[in-house]
N, C-alpha and C positions, 0 to 999 in steps of 0.2 A: 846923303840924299838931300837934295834940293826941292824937289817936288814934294807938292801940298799931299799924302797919301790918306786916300779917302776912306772914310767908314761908314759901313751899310750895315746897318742894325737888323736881325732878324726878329720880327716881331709880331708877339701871337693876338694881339687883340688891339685896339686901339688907343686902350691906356696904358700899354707896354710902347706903342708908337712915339705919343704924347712924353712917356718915361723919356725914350732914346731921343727922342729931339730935343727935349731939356740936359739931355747932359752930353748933347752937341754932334750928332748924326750926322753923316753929309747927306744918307738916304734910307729909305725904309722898305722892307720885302715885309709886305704883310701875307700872315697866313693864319691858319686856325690846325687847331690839335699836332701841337708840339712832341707830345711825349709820339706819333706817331711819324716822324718826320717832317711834316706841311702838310694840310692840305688847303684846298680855295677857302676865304674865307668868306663870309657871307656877306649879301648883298648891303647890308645893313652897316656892317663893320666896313667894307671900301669906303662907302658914301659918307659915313661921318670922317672917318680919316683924314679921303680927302678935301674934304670943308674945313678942317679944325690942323689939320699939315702945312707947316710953309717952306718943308724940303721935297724933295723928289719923292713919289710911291709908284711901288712897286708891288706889285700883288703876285702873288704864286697861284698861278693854275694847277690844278693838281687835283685828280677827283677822287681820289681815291690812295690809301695805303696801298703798300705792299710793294711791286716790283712796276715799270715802266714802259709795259708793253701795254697796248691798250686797241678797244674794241670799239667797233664800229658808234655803239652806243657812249659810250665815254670821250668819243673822240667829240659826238657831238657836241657834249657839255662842256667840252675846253675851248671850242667855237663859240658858244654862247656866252661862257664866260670873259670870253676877250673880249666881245661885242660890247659885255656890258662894263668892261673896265675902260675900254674906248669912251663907252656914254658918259662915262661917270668923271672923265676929266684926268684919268692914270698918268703917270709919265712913264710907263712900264710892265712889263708881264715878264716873268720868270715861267720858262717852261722848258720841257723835255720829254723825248719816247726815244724809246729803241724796239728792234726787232728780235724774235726771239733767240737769236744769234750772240746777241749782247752787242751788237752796230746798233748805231744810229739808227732809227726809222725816218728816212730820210724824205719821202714824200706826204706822211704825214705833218712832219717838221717845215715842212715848208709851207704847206696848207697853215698850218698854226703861226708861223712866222707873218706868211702874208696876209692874216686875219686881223693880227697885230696894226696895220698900216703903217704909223706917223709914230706910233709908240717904240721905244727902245725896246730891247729884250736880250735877256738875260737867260743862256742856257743853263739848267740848275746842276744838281748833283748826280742827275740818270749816266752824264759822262762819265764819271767814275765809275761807272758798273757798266763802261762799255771794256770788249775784252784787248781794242790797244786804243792807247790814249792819245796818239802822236795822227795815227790816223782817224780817230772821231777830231781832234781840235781841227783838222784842214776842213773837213766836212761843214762843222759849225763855223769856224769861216767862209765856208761857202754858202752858208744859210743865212747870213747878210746878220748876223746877231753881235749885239755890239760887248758883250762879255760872255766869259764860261764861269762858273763859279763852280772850283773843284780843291779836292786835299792833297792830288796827286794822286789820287787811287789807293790813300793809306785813310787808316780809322781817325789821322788829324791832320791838318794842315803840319806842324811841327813833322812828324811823324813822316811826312809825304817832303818833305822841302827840296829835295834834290833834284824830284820828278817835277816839282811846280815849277822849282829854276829852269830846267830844261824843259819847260811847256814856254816859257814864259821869253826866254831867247830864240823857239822855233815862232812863238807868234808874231816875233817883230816887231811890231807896233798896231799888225792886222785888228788883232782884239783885244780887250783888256782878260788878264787871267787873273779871277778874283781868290785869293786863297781865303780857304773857309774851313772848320770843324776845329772844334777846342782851342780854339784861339782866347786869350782873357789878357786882363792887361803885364802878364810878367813875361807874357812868352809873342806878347804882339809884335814886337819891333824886331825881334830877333827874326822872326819869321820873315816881315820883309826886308830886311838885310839879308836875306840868305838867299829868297827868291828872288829880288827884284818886282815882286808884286808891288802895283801901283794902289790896289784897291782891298783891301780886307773883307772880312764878313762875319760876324759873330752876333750869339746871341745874346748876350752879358745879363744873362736870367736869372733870377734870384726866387724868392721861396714869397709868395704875400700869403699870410695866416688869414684863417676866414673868426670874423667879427665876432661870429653863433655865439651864442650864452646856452643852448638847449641842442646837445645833438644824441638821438637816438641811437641808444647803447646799440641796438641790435644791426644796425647799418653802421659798421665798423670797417664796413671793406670800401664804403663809399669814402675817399679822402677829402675832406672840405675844403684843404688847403690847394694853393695852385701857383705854377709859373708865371710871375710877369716882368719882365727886363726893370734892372736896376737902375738909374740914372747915375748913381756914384758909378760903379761899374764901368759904363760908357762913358762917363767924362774919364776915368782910368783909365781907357781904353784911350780915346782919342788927346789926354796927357802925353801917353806911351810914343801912342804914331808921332805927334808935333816935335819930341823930344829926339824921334829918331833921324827928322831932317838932317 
C-alpha cells in the first residue's frame, strides 16, 4: 500500500478525544456511553472538543440505545442535534435508521443527510443490521454520504474481511468503506491488506481507575472505574497502519 491509511479514533468523552489526537488520530467520532454502543454526546462535550481539536470531529447522533428504527419524536432530536453540531463548528455527523424490515429508512436518511448541509457524514453501524449489505451500500451511495463505517455484518471487522473486501471493490471509489469493530494494533494492518479499506476505525480504550480514597462499601454495584482511549494504544495503532504502506 502506498496510500497514507487513515485512523479515526472512537471516542467517548473529550479527554479520550485529546488522548487519541496525541497519539496521532487523523479524526474523531465523538460520542457518550460506550458500554451501550454510542449515543449523542452532550452539548457541552462537542463544544469544548471542538475548541480544544486540531483534527477533524465527528459526532454521533444517536439518541438512544437499542435498535435503529426510530419515531417521529427521536427523529426530531437527531435534526436538532445536527443543527447544533452545524453551529458548533463539526466537520461531520455520523448517523443512521432503518425500517423495520431491516432496509435502510430511506427518507428519513435523507431528511438527516440534508440537515447535515456542508458537513460530511458518515453512515454508522445501523448498515450492518440491515438484512443485505450490497444493497443498503448503493442506497447509502445514493444518500450523497461520503463513508459507511461497517465490520461486514460479522461481530469484527477481522471476522467480516471478505465481506468488507467485497464492499469495498463494489464501492469503487463512490465511497470510502471504513472498517471498524475489534480492530487494536496486532490485527490492524492485516485487516486492511485484506480489504483494501482506505480508512479504519477503533476505539483503542483502556480501563482509567477512579482517584476515590473513600467508596461506600454498600454501593458496590456502582463501578468508579471507567473507559477512556489509550494514547499508546493509538500511536500502536497508527505505527501498525504507517508500517503497512
Amino acid at each position: 500500500m502506498s496510500v497514507r491509511l487513515g485512523l479515526e479514533i472512537a471516542s467517548n468523552s473529550v479527554a479520550s478525544a485529546l488522548a487519541a489526537q496525541a497519539g496521532g488520530a487523523d479524526r474523531i467520532e465523538l460520542f457518550d456511553n460506550l458500554a451501550e454502543g454510542g449515543t449523542t454526546p452532550s452539548f457541552g462535550s462537542i463544544a469544548i472538543a471542538r475548541e480544544r481539536l486540531t483534527i477533524p470531529l465527528f459526532v454521533l447522533v444517536r439518541p438512544r440505545a437499542g435498535d435503529f428504527h426510530y419515531d417521529a419524536l427521536e427523529t426530531e432530536l437527531m435534526l436538532r442535534d445536527i443543527a447544533q453540531c452545524r453551529a458548533l463548528g463539526c466537520d461531520g455527523v455520523v448517523v443512521g435508521a432503518l425500517d423495520a424490515q431491516g432496509d435502510i429508512d430511506l427518507p428519513l436518511c435523507r431528511e438527516l443527510v440534508q440537515a447535515a448541509g456542508p458537513l460530511q457524514v458518515t453512515f454508522h453501524r445501523a448498515f450492518d443490521a440491515t438484512r443485505d449489505l450490497s444493497a443498503a451500500l448503493e442506497q447509502v451511495v445514493g444518500l450523497g454520504c461520503q463513508r459507511v463505517l461497517t465490520s461486514g455484518g460479522q461481530v469484527s471487522a477481522e471476522a467480516g474481511s471478505k465481506v468488507l473486501a467485497s464492499l469495498v471493490a463494489q464501492a469503487a471509489g463512490r465511497i470510502s468503506v471504513m472498517a471498524g469493530a475489534g480492530l487494536v494494533p496486532s490485527n490492524v494492518a492485516t485487516v486492511a491488506r485484506q480489504t483494501g479499506c482506505t480508512e479504519l476505525h477503533a476505539s483503542a480504550k483502556g480501563l482509567r481507575r477512579s482517584d476515590m480514597q473513600f467508596q461506600n462499601p454498600v454501593l458496590r454495584g456502582l463501578d468508579p472505574d471507567w473507559s477512556q482511549t489509550s494514547t499508546a494504544t493509538v500511536a500502536a495503532l497508527r505505527k501498525a497502519l504507517d508500517a503497512a504502506r
